[in-house]
C-alpha positions in Angstrom: 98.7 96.4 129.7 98.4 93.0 131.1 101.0 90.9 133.1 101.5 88.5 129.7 101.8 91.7 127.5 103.8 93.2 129.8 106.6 90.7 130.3 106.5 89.7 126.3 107.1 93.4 125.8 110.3 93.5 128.2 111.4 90.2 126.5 111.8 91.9 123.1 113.6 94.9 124.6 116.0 92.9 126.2 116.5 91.0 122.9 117.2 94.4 121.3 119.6 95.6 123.7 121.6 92.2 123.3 121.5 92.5 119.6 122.8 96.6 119.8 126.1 94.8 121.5 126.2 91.2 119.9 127.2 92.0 115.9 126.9 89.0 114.7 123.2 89.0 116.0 122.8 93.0 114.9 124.1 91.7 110.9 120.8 88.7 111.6 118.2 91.4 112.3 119.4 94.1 109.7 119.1 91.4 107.1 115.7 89.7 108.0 114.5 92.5 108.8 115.4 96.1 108.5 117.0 95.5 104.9 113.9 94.4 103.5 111.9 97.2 105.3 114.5 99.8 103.6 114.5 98.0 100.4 110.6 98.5 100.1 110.3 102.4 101.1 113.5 103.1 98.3 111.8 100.7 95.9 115.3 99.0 95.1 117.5 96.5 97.0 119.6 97.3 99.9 123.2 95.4 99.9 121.4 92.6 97.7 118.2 92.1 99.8 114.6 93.1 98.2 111.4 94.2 99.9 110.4 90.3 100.9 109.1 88.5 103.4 111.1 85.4 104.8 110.7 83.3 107.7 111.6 85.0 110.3 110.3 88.3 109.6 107.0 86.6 109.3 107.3 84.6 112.3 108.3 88.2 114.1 105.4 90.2 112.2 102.8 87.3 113.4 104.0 87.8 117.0 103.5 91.1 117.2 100.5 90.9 115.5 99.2 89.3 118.2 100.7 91.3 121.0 99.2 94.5 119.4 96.0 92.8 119.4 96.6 92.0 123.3 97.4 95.6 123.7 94.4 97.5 121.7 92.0 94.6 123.3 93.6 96.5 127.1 93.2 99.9 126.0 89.3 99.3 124.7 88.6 97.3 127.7 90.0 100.2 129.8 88.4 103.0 128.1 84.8 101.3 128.0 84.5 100.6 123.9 82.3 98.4 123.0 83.9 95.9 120.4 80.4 94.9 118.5 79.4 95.2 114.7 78.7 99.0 114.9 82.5 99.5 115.8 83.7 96.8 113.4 81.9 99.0 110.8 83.3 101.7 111.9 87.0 100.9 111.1 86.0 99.8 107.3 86.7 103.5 106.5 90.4 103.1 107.9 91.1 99.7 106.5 90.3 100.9 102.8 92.5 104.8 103.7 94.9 102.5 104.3 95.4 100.3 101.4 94.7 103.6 99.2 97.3 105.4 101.1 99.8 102.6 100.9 99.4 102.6 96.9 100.3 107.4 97.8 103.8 105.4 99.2 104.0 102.9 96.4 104.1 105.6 93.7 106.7 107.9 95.6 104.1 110.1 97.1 105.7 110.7 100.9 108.8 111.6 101.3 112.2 110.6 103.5 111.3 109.7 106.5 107.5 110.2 106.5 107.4 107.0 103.8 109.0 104.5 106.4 105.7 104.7 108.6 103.4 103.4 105.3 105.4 100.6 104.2 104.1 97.1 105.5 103.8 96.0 107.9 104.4 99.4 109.7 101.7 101.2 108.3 99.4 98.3 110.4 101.4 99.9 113.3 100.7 103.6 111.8 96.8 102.9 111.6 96.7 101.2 114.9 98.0 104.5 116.6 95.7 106.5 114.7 92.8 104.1 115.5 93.4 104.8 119.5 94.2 108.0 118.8 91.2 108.7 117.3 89.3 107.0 120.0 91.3 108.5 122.8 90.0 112.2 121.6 86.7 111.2 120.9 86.6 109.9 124.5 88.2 113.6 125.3 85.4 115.6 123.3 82.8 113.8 125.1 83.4 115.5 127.8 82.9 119.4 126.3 80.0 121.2 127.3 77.4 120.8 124.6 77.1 124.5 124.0 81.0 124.5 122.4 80.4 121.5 119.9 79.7 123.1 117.1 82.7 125.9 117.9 84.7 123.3 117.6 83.6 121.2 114.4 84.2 124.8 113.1 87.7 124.9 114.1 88.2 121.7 112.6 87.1 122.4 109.6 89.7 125.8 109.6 92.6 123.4 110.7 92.1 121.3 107.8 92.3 124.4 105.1 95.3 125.7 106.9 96.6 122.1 107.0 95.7 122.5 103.2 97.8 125.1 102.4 100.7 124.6 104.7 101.3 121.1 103.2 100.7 122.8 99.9 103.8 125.3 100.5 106.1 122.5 102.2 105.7 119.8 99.6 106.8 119.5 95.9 104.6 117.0 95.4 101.3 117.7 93.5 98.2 117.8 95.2 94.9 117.7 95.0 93.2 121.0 93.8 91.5 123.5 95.6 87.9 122.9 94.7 88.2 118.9 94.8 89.4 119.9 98.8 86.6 122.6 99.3 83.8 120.0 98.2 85.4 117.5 100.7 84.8 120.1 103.3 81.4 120.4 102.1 80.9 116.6 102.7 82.1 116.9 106.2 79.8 120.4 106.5 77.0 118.1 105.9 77.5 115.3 108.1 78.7 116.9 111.1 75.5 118.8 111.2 72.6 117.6 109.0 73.3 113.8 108.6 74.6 113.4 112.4 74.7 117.1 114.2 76.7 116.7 117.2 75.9 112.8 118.3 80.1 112.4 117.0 81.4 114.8 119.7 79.1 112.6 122.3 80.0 108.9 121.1 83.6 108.7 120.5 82.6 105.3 118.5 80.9 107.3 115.8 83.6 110.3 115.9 86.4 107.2 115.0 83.8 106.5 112.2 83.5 110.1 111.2 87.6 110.6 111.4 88.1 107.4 109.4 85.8 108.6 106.9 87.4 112.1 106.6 90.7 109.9 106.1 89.4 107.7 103.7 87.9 111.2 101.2 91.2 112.6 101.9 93.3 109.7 100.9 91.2 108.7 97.6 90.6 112.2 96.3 94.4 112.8 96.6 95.2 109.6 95.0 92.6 109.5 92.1 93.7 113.4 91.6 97.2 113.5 91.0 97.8 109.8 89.4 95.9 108.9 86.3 93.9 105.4 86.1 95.6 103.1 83.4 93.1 100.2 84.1 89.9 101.1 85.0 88.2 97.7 84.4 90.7 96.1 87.3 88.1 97.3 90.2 84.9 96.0 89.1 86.2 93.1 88.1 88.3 92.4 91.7 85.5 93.4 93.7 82.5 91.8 91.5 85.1 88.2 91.6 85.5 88.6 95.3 81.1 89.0 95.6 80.5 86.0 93.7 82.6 83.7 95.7 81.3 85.1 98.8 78.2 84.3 97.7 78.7 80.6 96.3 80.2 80.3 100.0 77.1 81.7 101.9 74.9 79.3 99.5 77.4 76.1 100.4 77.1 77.2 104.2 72.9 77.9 103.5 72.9 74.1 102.1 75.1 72.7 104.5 74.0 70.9 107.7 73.5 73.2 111.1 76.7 72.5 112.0 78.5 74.9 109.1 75.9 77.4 109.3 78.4 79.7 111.4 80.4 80.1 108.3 77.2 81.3 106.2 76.8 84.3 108.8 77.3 88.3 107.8 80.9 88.9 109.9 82.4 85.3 108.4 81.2 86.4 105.2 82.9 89.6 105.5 86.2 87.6 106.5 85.9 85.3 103.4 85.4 88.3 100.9 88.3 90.2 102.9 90.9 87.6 101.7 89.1 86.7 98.5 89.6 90.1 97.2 93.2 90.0 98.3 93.5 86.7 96.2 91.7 87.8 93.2 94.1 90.8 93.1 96.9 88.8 93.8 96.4 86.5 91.0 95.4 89.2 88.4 98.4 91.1 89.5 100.6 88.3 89.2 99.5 86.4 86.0 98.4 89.6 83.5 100.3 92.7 85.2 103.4 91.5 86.5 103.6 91.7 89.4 105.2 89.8 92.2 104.0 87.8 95.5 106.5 88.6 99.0 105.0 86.4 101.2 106.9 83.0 102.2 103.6 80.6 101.7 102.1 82.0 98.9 105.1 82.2 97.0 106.3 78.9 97.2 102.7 77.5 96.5 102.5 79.7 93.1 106.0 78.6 92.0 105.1 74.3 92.6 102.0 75.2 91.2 102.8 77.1 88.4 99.7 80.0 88.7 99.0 82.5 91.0 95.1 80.8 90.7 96.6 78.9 94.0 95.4 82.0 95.8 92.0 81.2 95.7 91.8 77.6 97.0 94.6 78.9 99.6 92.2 81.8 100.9 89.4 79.7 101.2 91.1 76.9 103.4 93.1 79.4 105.3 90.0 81.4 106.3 88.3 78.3 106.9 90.5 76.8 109.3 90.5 80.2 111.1 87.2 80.3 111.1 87.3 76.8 112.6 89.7 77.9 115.4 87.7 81.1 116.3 84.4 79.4 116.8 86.2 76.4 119.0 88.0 79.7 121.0 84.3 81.1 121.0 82.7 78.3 123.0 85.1 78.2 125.7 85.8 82.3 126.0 83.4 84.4 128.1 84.2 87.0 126.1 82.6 87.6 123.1 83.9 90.9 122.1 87.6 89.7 122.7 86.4 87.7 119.2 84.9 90.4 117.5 88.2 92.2 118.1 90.3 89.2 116.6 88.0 89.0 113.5 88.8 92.3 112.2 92.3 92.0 112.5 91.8 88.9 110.8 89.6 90.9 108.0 92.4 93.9 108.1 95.1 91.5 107.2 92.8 90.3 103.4 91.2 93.7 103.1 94.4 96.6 103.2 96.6 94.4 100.7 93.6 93.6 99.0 92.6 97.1 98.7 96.2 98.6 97.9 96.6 95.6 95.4 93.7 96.4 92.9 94.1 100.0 93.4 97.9 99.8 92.2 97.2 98.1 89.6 94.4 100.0 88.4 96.7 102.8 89.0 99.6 101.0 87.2 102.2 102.4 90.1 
């Protein structure tokens, strides 16, 4: 951790430790902040407050967004990972596990306290551990003798049916069944040692991307298993909305003079389609479904405006302007891959709700 990480960290510990003595400063943070947090994992309101976001809370949340991106950019930097497309890719997997396992929460899956760390926006914090987790062991497993690889894919594969069955026994939730589990294992049979054979347990860039993959299979067959889909049309329709205004983008960029071509290119593109799919959910969800917006902004945009449709045009000039910022940053930073790293979190923050929205309502939880 850095020198400015370091001393913004020790600035919001001693701001906690005032607040633990100060009440009248405790009573401000429990209602901007932990109130709401509570009122979303009970799915009611706590002492009058609901599960929204207000300013400060989002002024917070966007601070610490940026510190944990200051932290994770340390720790990849310190453990040699390079941030290019290939590892970009790679957390795909874990961005869509996430929105699919934040709809598991939304529907009363997890129970007190496991259901705190899936809520927003700590289940950003939840992933984020995992994410270096998952790195941190790869980087581990590189170092077993080749010989014991495959002994230990095995023993993976046995912690994962115990896991099965123990979870199985301690929960009274439903899960999914035995053979929809057993073909999942099959799946990972396969690509540990036809598709890939032991290049994961050497590269601990495509072990994150075969961890988040086993997350994602695990999180959607559980969640397509147990709840029943109400409106199946939702998804196409989300995801084929989202494609065609990526593309009338690229073609606007493709048309545009050489100066706007950077905003035609395959990782901006991503970053448009991110957010666009958030807004088409959000604007489905609002206007046919009834559902509600929490965020400060958009909010107050769809109430002067009347229609959730605001999302669209807001998306657009919000990732545009990002966009804008990223590429001045670019031109003046010698290092690329501190970019690459920003632009996912920039994509995580459009693709998780965006994911979790049009799977909820498909889901109707």
């Amino acid at each position: 951790m850095d020198s400015q990480s370091k001393t913004t960290t020790s600035a919001i510990g001693a701001l906690v430790l005032i607040s633990y003595f100060y009440e009248p400063l405790r009573d401000f943070w429990y209602d901007n902040f932990f109130a709401p947090l509570l009122a979303d994992a009970r799915g009611e309101p706590v002492n009058g407050i609901t599960a929204t976001y207000n300013t400060y809370n989002t002024i917070l949340y966007a601070f610490l967004f940026y510190l944990g991106y200051l932290i994770i950019r340390n720790l990849l930097r310190k453990w040699k990972v390079k941030i290019d497309d290939d590892f970009m890719f790679a957390t795909f997997p874990l961005i869509v596990a996430g929105g699919a396992i934040r709809v598991l929460e939304d529907a009363g899956h997890f129970e007190e306290p496991l259901q705190y760390f899936f809520i927003s926006p700590l289940i950003y914090l939840t992933l984020a551990l995992y994410s270096m987790g998952a790195l941190w062991i790869g980087k581990l497993i590189k170092k077993v003798k080749p010989k014991d690889h495959k002994r230990l894919v095995y023993s993976t594969y046995l912690l994962l049916v115990v896991g099965y069955f123990l979870r199985t026994e301690a929960s009274d939730q439903e899960l999914a069944s035995l053979p929809s589990f057993a073909l999942l294992i099959g799946v990972l049979f396969y690509l540990f040692n036809f598709k890939w054979g032991d290049k994961p347990l050497r590269d601990p860039v495509l072990f994150f991307k075969v961890a988040n993959m086993t997350l994602l299979m695990i999180a959607l067959l559980q969640l397509f298993y147990v709840y029943e889909v109400k409106n199946p049309t939702v998804i196409p329709d989300i995801i084929l909305s989202a494609i065609g205004l990526t593309v009338a983008i690229f073609f606007i960029t493709y048309t545009s003079p050489n100066d706007y071509k950077e905003y035609g290119q395959r990782t901006p593109l991503i970053l448009y389609f991110a957010h666009l799919l958030d807004a088409k959910a959000t604007w489905l969800g609002i206007q046919e479904y009834g559902y509600a917006e929490k965020h400060v902004l958009p909010t107050f945009l769809i109430e002067e405006f009347g229609t959730a449709f605001v999302m669209i045009p807001l998306k657009i000039i919000v990732v545009t302007a990002a966009l804008w910022m990223l590429f001045s940053i670019k031109e003046d930073d010698d290092d690329p891959q501190a970019i690459t790293l920003l632009m996912m979190f920039l994509i995580t923050l459009g693709l998780a709700p965006g994911v979790r929205d049009m799977l909820r309502i498909a889901l109707g939880t």
